[in-house]
N, CA, C and O of each residue as an XYZ file, in Angstrom:
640
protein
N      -0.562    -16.479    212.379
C      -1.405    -15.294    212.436
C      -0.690    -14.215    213.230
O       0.182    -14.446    214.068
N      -1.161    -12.959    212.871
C      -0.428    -11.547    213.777
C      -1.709    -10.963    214.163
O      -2.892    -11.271    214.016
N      -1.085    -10.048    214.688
C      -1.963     -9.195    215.504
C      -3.188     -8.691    214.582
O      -4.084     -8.089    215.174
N      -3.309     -8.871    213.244
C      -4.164     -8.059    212.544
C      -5.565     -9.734    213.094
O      -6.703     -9.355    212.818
N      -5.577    -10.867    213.563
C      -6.517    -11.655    213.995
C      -7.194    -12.582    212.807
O      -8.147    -13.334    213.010
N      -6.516    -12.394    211.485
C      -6.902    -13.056    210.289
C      -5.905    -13.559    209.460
O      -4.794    -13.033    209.529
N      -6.114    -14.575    208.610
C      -5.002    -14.420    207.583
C      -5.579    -15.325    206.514
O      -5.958    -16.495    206.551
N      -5.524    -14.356    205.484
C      -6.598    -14.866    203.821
C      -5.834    -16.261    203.166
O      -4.607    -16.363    203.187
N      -6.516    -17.074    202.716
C      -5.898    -18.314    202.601
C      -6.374    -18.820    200.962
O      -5.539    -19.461    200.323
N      -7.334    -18.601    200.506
C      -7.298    -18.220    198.789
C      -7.540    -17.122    198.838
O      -7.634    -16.243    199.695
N      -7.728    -17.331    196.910
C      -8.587    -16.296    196.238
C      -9.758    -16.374    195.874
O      -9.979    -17.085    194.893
N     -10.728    -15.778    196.438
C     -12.171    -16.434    196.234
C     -12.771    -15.974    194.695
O     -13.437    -16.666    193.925
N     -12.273    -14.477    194.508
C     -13.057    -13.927    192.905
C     -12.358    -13.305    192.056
O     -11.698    -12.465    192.667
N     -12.128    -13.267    190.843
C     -11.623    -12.484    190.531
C     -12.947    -12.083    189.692
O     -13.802    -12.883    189.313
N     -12.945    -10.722    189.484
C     -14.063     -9.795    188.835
C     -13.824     -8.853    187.802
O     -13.385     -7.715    187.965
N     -14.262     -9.609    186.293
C     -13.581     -8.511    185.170
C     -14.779     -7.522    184.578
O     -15.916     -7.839    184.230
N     -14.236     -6.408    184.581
C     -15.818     -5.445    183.531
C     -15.348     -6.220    182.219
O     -14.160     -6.453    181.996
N     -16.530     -6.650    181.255
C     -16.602     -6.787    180.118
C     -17.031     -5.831    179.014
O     -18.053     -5.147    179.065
N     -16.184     -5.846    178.040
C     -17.032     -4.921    176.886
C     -17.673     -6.015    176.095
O     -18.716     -5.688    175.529
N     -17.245     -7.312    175.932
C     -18.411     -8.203    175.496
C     -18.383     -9.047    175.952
O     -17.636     -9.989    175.686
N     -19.352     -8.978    176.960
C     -19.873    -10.130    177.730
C     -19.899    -11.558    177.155
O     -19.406    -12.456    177.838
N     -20.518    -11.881    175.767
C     -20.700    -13.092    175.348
C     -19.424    -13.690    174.572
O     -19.068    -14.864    174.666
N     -18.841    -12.789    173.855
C     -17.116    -13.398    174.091
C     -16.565    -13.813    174.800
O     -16.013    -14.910    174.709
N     -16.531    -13.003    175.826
C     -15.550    -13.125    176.872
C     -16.264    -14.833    177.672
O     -15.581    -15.836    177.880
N     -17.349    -14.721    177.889
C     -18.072    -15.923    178.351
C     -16.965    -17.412    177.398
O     -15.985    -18.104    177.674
N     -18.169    -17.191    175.931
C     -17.053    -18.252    175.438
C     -15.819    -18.605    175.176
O     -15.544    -19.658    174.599
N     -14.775    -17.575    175.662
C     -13.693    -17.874    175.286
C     -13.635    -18.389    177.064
O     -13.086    -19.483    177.195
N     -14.022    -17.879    178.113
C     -13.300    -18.786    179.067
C     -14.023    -19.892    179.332
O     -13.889    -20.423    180.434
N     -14.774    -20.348    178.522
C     -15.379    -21.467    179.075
C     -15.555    -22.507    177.862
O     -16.006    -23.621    178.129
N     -15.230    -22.195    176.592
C     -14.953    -23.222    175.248
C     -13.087    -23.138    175.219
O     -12.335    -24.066    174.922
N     -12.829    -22.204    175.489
C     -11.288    -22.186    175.115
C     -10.517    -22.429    176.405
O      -9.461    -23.061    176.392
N     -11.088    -21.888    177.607
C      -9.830    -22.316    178.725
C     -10.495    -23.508    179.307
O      -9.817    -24.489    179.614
N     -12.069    -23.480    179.515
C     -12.309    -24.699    180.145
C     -13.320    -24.704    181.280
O     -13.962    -25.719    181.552
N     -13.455    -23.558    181.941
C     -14.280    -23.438    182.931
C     -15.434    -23.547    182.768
O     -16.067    -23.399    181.723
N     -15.883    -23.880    184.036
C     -17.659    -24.250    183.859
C     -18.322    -23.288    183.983
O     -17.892    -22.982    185.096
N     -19.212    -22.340    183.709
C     -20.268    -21.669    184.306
C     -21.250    -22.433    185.233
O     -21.881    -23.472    185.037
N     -21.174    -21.421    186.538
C     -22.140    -21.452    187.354
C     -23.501    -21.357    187.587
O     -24.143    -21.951    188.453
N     -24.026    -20.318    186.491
C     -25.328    -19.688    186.268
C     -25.386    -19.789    184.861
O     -24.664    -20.348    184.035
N     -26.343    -19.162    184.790
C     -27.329    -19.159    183.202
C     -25.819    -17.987    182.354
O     -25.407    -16.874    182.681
N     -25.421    -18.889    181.278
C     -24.368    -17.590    180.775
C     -24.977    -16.978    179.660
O     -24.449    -16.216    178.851
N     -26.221    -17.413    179.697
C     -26.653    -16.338    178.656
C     -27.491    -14.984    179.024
O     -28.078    -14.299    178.186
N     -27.428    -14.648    180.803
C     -28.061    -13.924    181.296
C     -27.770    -12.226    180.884
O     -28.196    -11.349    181.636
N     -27.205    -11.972    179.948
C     -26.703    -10.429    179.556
C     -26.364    -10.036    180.727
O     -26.966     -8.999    181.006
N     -25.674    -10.386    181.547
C     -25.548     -9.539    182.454
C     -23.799     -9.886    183.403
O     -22.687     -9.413    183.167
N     -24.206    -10.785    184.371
C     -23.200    -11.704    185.092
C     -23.137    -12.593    184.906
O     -24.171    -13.218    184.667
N     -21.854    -13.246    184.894
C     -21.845    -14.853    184.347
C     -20.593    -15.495    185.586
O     -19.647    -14.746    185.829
N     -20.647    -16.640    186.191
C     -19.632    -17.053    187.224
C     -19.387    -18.260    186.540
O     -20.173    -19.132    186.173
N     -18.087    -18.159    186.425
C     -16.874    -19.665    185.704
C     -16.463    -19.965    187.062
O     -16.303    -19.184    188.000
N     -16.272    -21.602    187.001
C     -15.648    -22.196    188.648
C     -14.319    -22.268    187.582
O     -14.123    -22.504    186.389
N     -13.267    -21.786    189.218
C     -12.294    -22.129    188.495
C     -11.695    -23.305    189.259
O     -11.373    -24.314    188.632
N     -11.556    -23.241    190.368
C     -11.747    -24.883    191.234
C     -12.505    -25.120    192.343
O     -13.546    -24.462    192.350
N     -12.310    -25.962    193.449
C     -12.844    -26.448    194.792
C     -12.882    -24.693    195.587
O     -13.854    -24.230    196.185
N     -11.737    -24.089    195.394
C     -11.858    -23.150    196.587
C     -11.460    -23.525    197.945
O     -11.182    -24.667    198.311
N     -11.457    -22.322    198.756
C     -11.622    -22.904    200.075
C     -12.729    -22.340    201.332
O     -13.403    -21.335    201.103
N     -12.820    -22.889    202.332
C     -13.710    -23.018    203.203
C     -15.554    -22.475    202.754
O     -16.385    -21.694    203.217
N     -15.469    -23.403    201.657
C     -16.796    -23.495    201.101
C     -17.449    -22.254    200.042
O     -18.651    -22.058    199.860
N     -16.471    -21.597    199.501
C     -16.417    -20.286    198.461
C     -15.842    -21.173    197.271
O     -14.631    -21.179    197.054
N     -16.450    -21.685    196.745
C     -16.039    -21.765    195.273
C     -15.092    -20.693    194.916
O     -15.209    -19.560    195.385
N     -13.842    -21.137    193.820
C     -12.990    -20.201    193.529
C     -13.400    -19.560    191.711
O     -12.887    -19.864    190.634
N     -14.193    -18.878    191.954
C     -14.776    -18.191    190.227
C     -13.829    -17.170    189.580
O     -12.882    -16.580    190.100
N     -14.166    -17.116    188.683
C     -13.772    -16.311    187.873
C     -15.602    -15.534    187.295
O     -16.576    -16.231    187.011
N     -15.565    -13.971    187.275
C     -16.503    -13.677    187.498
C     -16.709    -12.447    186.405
O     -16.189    -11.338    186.530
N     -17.674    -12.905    185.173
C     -17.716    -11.718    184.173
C     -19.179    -10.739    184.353
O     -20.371    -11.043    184.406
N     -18.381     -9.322    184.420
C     -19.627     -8.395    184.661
C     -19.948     -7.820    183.051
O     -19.027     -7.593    182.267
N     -20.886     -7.694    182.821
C     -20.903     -6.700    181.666
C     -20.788     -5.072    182.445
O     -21.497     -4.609    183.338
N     -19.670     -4.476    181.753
C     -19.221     -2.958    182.181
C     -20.131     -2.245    183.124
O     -19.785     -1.743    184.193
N     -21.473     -2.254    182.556
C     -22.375     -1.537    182.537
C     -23.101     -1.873    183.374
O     -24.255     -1.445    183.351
N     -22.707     -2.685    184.318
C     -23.769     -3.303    185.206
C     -23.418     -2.736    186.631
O     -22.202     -2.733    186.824
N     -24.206     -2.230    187.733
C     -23.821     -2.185    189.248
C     -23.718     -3.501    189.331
O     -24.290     -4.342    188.638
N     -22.588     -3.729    190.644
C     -22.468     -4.982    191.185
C     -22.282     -5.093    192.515
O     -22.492     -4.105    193.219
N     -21.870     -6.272    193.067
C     -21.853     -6.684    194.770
C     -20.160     -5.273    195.084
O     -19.328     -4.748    194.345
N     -20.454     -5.241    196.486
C     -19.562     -4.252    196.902
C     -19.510     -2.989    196.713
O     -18.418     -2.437    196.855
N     -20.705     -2.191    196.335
C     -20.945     -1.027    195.923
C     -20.498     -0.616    194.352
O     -20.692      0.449    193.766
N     -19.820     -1.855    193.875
C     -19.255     -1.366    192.381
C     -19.841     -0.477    191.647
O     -20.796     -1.081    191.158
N     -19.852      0.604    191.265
C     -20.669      1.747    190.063
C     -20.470      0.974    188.520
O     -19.460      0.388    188.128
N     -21.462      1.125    187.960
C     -21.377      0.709    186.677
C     -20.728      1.984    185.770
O     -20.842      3.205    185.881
N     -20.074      1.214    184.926
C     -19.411      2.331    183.782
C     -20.402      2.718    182.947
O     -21.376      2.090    182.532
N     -19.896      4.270    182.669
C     -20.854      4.930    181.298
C     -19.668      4.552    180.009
O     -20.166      4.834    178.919
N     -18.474      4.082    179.898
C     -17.833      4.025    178.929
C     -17.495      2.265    179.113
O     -17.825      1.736    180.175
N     -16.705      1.272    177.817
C     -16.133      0.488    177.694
C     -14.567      1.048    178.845
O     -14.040      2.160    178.844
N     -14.238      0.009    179.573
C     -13.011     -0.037    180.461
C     -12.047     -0.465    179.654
O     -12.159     -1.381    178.839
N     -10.872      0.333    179.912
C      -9.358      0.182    178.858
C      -9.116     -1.431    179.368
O      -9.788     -2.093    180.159
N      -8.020     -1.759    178.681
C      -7.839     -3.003    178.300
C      -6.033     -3.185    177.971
O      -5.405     -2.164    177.693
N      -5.452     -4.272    178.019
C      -4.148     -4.069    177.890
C      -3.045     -3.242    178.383
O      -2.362     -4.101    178.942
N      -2.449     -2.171    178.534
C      -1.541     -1.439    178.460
C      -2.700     -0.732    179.535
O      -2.504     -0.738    180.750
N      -4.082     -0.049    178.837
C      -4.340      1.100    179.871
C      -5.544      0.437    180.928
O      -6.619      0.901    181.307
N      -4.950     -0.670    181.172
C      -5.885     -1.491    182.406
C      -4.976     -1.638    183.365
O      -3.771     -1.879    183.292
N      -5.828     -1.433    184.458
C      -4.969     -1.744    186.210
C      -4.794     -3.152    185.760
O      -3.625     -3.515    185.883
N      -5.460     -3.908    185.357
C      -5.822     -5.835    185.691
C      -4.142     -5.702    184.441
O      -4.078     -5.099    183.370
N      -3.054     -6.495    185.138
C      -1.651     -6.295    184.229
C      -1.666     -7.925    183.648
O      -0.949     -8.091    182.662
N      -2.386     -9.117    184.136
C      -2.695    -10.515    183.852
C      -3.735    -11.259    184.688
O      -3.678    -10.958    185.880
N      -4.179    -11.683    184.534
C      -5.148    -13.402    184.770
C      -3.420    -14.512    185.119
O      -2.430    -14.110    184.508
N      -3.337    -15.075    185.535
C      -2.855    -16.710    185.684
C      -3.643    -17.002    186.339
O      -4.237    -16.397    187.232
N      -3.767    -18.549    185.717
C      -4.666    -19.356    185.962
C      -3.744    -21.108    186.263
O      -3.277    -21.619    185.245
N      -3.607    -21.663    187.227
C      -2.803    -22.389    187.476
C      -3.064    -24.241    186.840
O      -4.272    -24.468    186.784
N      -2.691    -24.776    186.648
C      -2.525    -26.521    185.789
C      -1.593    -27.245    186.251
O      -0.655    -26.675    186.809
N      -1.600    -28.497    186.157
C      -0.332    -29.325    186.247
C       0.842    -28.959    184.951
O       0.386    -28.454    183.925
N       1.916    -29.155    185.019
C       2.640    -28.774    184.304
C       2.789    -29.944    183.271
O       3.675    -29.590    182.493
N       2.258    -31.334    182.872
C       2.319    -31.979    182.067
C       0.755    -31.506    181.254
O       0.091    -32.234    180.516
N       0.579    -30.702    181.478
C      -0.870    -30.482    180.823
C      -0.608    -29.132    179.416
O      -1.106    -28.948    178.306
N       0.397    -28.459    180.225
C       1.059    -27.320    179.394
C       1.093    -27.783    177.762
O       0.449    -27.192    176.895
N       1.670    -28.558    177.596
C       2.027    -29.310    175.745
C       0.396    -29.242    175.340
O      -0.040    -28.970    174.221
N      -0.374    -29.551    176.513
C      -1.950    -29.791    175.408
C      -2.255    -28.000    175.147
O      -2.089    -27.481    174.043
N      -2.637    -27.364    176.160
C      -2.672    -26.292    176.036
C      -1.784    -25.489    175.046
O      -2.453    -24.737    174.337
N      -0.725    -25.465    174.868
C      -0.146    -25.264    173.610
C      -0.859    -25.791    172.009
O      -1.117    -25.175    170.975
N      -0.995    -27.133    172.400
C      -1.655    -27.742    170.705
C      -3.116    -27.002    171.405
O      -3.246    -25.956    170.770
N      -3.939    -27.073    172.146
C      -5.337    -26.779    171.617
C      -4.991    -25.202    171.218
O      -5.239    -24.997    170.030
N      -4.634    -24.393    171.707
C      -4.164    -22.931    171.080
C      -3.574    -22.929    169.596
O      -3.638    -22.057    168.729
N      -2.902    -24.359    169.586
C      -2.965    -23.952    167.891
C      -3.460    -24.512    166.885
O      -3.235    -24.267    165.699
N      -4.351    -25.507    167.477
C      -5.926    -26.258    166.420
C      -6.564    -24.693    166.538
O      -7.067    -24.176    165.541
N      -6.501    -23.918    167.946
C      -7.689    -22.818    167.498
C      -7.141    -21.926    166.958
O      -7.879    -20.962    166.753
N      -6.005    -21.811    166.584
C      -5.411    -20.403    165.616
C      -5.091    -19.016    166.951
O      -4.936    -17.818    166.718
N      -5.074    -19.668    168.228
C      -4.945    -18.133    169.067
C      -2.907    -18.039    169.038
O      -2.053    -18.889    168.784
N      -2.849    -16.923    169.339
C      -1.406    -16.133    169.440
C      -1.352    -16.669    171.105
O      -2.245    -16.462    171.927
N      -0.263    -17.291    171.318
C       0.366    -17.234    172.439
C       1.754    -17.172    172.818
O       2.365    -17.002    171.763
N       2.438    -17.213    173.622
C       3.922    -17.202    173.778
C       4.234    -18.215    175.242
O       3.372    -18.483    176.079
N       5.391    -18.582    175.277
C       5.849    -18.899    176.418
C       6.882    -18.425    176.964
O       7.816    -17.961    176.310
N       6.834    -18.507    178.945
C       7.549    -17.809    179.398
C       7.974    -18.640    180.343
O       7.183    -19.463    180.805
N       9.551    -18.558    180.885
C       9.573    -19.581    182.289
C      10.308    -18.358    183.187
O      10.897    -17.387    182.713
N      10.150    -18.610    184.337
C      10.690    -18.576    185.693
C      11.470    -18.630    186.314
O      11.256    -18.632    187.527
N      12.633    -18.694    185.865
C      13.665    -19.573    186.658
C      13.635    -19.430    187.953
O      13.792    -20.396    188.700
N      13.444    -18.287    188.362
C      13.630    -18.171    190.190
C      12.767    -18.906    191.063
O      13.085    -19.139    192.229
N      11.357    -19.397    190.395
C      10.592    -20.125    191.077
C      10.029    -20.878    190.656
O       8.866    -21.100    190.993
N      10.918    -21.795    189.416
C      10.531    -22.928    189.021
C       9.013    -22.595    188.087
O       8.649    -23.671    187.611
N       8.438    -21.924    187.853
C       7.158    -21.590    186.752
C       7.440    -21.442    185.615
O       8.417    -20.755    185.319
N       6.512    -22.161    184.476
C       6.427    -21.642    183.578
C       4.883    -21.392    182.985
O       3.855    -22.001    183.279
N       5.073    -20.280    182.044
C       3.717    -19.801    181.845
C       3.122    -19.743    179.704
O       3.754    -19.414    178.700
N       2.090    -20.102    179.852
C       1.733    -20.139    178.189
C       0.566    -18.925    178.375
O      -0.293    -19.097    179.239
N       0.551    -17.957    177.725
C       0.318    -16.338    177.961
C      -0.630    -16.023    176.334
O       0.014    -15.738    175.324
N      -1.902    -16.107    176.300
C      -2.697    -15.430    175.269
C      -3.000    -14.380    175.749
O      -2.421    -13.712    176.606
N      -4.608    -14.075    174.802
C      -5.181    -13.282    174.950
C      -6.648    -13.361    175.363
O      -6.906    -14.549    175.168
N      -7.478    -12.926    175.705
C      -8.844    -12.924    175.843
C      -9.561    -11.718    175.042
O      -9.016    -10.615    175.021
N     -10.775    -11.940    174.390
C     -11.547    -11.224    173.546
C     -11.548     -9.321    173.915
O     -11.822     -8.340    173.223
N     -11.143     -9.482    175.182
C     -11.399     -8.231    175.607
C      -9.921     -7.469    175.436
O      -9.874     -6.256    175.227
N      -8.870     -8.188    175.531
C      -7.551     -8.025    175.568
C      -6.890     -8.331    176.792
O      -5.682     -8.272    177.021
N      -7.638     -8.601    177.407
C      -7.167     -9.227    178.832
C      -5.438    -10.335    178.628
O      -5.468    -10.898    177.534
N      -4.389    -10.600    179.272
C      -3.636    -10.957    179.346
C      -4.103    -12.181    179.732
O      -5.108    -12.099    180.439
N      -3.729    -13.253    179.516
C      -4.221    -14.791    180.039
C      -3.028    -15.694    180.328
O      -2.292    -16.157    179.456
N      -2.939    -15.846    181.307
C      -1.882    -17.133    181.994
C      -2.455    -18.063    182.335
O      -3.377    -18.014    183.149
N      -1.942    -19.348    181.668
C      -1.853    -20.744    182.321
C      -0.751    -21.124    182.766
O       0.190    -21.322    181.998
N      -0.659    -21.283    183.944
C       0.899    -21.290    184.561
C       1.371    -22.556    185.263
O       0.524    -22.932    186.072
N       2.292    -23.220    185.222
C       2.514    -24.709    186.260
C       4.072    -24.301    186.606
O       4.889    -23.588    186.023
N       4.112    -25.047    187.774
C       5.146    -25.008    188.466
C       5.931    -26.585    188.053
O       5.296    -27.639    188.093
N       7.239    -26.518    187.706
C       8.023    -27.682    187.107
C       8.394    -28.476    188.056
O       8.256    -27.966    189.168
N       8.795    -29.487    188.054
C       8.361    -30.701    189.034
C       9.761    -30.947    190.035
O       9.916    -31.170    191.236
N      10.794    -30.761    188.712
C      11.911    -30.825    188.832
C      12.799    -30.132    189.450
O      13.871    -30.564    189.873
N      12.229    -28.577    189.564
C      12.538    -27.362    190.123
C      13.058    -27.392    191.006
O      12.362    -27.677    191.981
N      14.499    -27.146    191.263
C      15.845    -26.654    192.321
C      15.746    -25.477    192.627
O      15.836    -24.535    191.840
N      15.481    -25.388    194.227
C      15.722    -23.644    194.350
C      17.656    -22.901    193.966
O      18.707    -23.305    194.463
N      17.534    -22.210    193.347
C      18.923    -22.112    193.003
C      19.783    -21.912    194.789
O      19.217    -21.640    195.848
N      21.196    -22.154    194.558
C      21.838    -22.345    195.684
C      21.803    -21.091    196.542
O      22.022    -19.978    196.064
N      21.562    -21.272    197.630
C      21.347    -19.821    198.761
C      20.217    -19.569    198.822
O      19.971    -18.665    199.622
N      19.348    -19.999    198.291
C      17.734    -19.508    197.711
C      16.991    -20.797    198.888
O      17.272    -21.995    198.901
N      16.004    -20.072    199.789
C      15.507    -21.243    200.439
C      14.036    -21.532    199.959
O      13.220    -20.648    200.221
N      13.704    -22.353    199.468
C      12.230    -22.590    198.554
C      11.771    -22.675    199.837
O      12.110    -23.121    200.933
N      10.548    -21.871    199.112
C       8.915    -21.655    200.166
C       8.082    -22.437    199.802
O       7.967    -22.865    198.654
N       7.270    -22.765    200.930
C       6.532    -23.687    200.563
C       5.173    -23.211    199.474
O       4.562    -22.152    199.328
N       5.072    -24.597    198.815
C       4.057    -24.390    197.179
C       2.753    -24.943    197.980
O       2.823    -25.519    199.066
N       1.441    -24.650    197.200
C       0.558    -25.562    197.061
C       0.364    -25.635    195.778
O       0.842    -24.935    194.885
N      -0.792    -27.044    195.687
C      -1.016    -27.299    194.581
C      -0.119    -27.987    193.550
O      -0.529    -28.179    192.406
C-alpha cells in the first residue's frame, strides 16, 4: 500500500448500456455461461455472476437497458449508445482455464457465431474474441500453462 491508504484488489462490476436488453441477457448467459442473479426478465437490469469475487462482492457482469437511470448517478440515454468502433468499452475479457479454450471454440461453432483467435506472446495469453448482440467485443482469455517469460523479461505475479 502507498500513501493513497487503499489498494483495489478485483473487479467488482462491469456495467454495459444495452440496446437490447433481452439479447444481450441470452447471449451471456445461454452462450457464455453466466448465471443471472435476479429476475432476467425484469425489462430493465439484469446481474450475471461472473465468479466468487472478492471480500464478499460477487464479481457481475451487469446489463442496463440504455434507457434506464442507474446506481452512481448514471443519466439514462435518450438515444441507443454506439457500439464497436464508436464505443469507449474497446473489449469484455472474460477469464477460463486454458484447457477449456478447444470447448469454447467447438460450442461457437455448433452455434454458428464468428470468432477469431489471438495469442500473447509477451504474457503467455491467449484469447478466443466474438461478438455480443449489441456488438460488444467478447474475450475469453486463459493464460498458457507452459508460458516462459521471454529472457530479460521478469514474470509478475498471475492469479487465477
Amino acid at each position: 500500500m502507498d500513501q493513497r491508504g487503499f489498494t483495489v484488489r478485483a473487479l467488482g462490476e462491469i456495467a454495459i448500456r444495452c440496446i437490447n436488453l433481452d439479447a444481450m441477457v441470452a447471449f451471456y448467459r445461454d452462450v457464455i455461461g453466466l448465471e443471472p442473479l435476479n429476475d432476467p426478465g425484469n425489462g430493465r437490469i439484469v446481474f450475471l455472476r461472473i465468479a466468487e469475487g472478492f471480500g464478499g462482492h460477487t464479481s457481475v457482469l451487469a446489463l442496463f437497458r440504455y434507457d434506464i437511470e442507474a446506481a452512481g448517478r448514471t443519466r439514462a440515454g435518450e438515444v441507443p449508445p454506439a457500439t464497436g468502433p464508436g464505443s469507449s468499452l474497446h473489449h469484455l475479457a472474460l477469464s477460463l482455464p486454458w484447457d477449456e479454450q478447444a470447448a469454447v471454440i467447438a460450442w461457437y461453432e455448433t452455434r454458428g457465431l464468428e470468432y477469431h483467435v489471438e495469442t500473447f506472446d509477451w504474457v503467455g495469453w491467449r484469447g478466443v474474441f466474438t461478438f455480443d448482440p449489441d456488438g460488444n467485443t467478447v474475450e475469453l482469455v486463459a493464460k498458457d500453462p507452459g508460458w516462459v517469460a521471454p529472457a530479460g523479461v521478469a514474470p509478475k505475479a498471475t492469479s487465477g
